[in-house]
ZAMITOR-774741 format. One line per 8 residues: their letters; for each residue x negated, z negated, y of N, C-alpha, C. Coordinates in nm, 2 decimals, decimal comma. Example, Ala and Ser with C-alpha at 12.3 -4.5 7.8 and 13.67 -1.06 7.14 Angstrom:
# residues 2
as = -1,32 -0,78 -0,57 -1,23 -0,78 -0,45 -1,32 -0,78 -0,33; -1,28 -0,71 -0,22 -1,37 -0,71 -0,11 -1,29 -0,79 0,00
//
This chain:
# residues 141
xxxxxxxx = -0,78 -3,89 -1,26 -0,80 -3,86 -1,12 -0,86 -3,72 -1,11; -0,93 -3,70 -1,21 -1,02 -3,52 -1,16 -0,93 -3,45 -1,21; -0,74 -3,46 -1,29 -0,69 -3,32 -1,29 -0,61 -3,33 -1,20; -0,60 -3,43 -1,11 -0,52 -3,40 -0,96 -0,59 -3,42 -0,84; -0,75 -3,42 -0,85 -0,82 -3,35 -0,77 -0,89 -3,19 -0,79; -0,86 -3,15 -0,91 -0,86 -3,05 -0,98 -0,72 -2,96 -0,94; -0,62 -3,03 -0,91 -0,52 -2,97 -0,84 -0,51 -2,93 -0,71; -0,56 -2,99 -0,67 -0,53 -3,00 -0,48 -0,68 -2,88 -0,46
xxxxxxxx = -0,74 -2,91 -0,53 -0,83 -2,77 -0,49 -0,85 -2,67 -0,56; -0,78 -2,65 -0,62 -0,70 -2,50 -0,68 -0,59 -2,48 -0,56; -0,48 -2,52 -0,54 -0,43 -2,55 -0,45 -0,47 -2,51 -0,31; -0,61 -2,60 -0,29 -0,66 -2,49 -0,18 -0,74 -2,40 -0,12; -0,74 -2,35 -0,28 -0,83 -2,19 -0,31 -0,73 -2,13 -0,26; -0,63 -2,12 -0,37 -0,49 -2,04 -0,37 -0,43 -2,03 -0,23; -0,42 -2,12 -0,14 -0,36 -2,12 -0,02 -0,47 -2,02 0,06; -0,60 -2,05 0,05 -0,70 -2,01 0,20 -0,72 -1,86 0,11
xxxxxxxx = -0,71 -1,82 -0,02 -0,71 -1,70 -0,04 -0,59 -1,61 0,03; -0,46 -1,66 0,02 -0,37 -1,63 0,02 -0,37 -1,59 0,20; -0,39 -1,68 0,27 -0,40 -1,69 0,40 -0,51 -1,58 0,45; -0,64 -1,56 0,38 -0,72 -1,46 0,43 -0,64 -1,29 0,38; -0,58 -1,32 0,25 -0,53 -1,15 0,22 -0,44 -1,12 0,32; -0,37 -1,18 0,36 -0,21 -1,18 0,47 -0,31 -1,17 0,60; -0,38 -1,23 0,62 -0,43 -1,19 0,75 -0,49 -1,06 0,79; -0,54 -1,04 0,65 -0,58 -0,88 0,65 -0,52 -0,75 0,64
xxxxxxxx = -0,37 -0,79 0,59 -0,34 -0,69 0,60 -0,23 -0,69 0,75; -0,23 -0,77 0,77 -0,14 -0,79 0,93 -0,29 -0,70 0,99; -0,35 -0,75 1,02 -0,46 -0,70 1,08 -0,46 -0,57 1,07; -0,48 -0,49 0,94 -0,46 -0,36 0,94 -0,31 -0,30 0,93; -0,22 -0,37 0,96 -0,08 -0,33 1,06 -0,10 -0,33 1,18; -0,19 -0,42 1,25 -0,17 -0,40 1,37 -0,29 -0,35 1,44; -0,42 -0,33 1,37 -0,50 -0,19 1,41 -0,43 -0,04 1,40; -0,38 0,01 1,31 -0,29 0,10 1,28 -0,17 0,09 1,37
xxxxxxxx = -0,12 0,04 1,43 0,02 0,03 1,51 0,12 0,06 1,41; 0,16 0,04 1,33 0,26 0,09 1,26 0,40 0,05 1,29; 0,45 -0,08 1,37 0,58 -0,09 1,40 0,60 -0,05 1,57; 0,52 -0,03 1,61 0,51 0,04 1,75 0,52 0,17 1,74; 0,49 0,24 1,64 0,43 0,37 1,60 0,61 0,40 1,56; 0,64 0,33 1,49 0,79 0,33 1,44 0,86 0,31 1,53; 0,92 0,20 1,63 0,96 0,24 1,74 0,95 0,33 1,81; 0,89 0,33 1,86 0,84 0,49 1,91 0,91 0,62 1,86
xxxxxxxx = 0,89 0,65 1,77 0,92 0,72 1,68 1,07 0,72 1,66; 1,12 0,64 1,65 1,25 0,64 1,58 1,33 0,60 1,74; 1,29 0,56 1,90 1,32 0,56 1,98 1,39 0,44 1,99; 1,43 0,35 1,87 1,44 0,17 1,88 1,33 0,04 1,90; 1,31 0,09 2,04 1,22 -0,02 2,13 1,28 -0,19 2,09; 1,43 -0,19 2,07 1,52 -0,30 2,11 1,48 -0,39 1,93; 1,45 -0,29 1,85 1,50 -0,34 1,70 1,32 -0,34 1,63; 1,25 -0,39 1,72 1,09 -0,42 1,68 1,09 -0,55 1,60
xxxxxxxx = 1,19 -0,63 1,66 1,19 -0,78 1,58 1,26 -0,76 1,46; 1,30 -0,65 1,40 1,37 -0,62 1,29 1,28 -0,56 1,23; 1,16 -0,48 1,27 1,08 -0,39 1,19 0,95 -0,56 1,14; 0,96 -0,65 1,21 0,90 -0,74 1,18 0,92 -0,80 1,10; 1,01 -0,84 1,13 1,09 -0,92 0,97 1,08 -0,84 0,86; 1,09 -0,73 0,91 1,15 -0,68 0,73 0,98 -0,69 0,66; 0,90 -0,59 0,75 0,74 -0,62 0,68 0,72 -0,72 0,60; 0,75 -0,88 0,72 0,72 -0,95 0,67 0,78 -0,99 0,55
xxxxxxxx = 0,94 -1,04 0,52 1,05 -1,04 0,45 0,95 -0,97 0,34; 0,95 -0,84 0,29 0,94 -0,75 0,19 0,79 -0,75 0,15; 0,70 -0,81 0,23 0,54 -0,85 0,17 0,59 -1,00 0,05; 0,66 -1,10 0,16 0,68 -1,24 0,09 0,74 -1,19 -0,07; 0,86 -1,13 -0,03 0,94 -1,11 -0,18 0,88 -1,02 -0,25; 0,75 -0,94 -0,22 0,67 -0,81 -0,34 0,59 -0,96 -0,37; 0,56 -1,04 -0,31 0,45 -1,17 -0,32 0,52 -1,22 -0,47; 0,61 -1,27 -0,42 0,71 -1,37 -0,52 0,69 -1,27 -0,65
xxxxxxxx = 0,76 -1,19 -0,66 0,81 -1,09 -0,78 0,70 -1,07 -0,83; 0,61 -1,05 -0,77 0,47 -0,97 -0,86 0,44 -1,08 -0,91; 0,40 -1,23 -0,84 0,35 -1,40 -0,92 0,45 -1,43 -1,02; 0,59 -1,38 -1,00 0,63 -1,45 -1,09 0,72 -1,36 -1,23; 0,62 -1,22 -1,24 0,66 -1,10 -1,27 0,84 -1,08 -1,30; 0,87 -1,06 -1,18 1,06 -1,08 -1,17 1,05 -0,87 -1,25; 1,14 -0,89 -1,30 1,21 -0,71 -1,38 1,39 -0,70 -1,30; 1,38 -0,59 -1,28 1,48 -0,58 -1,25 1,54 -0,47 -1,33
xxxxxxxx = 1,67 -0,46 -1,36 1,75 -0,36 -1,44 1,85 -0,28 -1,38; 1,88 -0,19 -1,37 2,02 -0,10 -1,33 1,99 0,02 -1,35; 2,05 0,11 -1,33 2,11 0,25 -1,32 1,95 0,31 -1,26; 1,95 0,42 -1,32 1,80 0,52 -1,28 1,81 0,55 -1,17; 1,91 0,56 -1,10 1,94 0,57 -0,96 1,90 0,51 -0,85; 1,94 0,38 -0,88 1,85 0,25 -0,82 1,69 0,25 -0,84; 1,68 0,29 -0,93 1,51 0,27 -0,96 1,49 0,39 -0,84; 1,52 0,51 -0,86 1,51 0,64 -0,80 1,50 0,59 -0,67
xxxxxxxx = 1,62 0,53 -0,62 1,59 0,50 -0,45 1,49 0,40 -0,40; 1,48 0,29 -0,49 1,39 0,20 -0,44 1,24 0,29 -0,47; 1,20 0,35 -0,56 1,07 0,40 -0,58 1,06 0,50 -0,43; 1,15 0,57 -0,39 1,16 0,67 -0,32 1,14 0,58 -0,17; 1,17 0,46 -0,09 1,18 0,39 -0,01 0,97 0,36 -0,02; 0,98 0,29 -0,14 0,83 0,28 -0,19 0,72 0,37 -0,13; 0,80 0,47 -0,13 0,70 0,62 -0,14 0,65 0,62 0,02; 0,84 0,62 0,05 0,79 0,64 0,22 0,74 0,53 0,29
xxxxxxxx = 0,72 0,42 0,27 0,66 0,31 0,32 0,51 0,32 0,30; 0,45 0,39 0,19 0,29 0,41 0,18 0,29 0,54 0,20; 0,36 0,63 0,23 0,31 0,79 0,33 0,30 0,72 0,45; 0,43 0,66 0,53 0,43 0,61 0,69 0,29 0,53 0,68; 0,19 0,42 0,61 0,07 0,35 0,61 -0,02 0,49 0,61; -0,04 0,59 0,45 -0,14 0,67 0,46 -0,14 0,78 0,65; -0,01 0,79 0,63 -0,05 0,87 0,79 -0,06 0,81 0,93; -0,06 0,68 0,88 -0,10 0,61 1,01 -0,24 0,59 1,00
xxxxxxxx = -0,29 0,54 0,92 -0,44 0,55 0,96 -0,51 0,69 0,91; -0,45 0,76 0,86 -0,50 0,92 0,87 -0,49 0,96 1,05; -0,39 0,90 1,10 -0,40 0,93 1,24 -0,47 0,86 1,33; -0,51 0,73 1,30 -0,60 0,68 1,38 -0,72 0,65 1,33; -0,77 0,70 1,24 -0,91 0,76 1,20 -0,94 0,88 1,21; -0,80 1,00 1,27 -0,88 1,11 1,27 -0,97 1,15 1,14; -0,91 1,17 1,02 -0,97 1,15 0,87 -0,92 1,33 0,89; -0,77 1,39 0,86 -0,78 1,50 0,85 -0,87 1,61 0,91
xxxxxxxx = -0,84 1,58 1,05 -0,96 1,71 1,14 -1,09 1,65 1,06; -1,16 1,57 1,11 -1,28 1,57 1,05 -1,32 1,59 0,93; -1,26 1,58 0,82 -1,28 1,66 0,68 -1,25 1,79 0,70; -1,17 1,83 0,72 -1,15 2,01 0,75 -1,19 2,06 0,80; -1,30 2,02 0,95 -1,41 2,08 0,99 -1,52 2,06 0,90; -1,59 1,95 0,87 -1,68 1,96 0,79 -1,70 2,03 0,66; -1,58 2,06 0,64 -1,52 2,16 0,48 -1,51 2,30 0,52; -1,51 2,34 0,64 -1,48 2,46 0,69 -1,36 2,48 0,63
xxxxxxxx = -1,26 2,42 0,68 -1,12 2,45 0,62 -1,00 2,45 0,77; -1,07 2,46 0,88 -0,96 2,47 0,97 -0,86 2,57 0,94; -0,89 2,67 0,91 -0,80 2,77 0,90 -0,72 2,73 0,78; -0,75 2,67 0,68 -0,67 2,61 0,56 -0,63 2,44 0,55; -0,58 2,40 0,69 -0,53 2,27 0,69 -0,41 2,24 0,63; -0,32 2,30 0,62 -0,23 2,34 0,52 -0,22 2,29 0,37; -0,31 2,43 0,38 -0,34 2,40 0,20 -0,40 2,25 0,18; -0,47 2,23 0,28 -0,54 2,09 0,19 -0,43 1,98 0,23
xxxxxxxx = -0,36 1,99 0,34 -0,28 1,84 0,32 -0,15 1,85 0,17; -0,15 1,98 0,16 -0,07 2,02 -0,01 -0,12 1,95 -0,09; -0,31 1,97 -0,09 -0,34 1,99 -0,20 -0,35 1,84 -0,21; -0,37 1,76 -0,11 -0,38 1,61 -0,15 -0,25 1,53 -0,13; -0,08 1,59 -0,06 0,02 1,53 -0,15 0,07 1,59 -0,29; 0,03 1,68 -0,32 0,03 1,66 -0,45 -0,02 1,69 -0,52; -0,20 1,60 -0,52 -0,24 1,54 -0,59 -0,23 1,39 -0,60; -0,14 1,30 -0,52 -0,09 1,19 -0,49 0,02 1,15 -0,60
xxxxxxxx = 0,10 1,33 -0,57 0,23 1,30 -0,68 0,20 1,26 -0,81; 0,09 1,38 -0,82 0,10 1,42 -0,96 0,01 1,25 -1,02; -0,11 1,19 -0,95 -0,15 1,08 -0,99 -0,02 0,97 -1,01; 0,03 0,95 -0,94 0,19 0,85 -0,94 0,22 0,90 -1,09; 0,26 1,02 -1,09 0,36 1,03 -1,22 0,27 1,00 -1,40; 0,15 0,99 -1,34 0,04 1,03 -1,43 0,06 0,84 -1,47; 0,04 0,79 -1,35 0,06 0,62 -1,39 0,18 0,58 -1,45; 0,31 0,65 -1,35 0,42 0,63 -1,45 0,47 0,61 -1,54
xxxxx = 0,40 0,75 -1,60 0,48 0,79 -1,72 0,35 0,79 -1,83; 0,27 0,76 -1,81 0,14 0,82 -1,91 0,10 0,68 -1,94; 0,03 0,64 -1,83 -0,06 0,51 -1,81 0,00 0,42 -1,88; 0,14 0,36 -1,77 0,17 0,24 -1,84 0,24 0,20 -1,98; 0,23 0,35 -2,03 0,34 0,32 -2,19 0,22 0,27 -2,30
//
């Protein structure tokens, strides 16, 4: 009897864990506006229930694959574009709340760097890159 009450509340750790991380990060999708921000943006008001889905869609199956560590194989090419889709899905997140925190101006005044806003948004994509490639190719071998 205690390893299938030992179950059911593992069970529902795993579930209320699971349910508070998804809530949080919905939350900070929808502090951030990011599929309004996209609409907007891209002028497809009509195709919001598609920017929904896919969010959601593509959190479930990064969910699945990571639990049940899925590999996938093909052509460097493929790797190339899905990493690259990757990329731009956490630039569109970093500049969204870069924009609704107001993070750049306020560091660049505080830094006395107005006149070099430039240089520093350089200097921190690539030092983004260069960290990515550093995990890439260094880290995980």
């Amino acid at each position: 009897m205690s390893s299938v009450l030992s179950s059911f509340v593992t069970l529902f750790i795993g579930l209320a864990g699971g349910i508070a991380v998804g809530g949080g990060v919905i939350a900070l999708y929808i502090v951030l506006d990011v599929i309004p921000r996209l609409a907007q943006v891209t002028k497809s008001y009509n195709k919001v229930h598609w920017y929904e889905g896919a969010m959601v869609g593509g959190s479930f199956i990064g969910t699945i694959a990571d639990f049940w560590n899925w590999k996938l194989s093909g052509p460097w090419l493929a790797s190339g574009f899905i990493g690259l889709l990757n990329g731009v899905f956490i630039g569109m997140l970093a500049a969204a709340l870069t924009e609704v925190l107001n993070v750049l101006p306020i560091l660049a005044k505080r830094l006395r760097m107005q006149n070099d806003l430039v240089g520093l948004l350089m200097a921190m994509v690539c030092g983004k890159v260069a960290g990515s490639f550093f995990e890439w190719f260094i880290y995980r071998k």
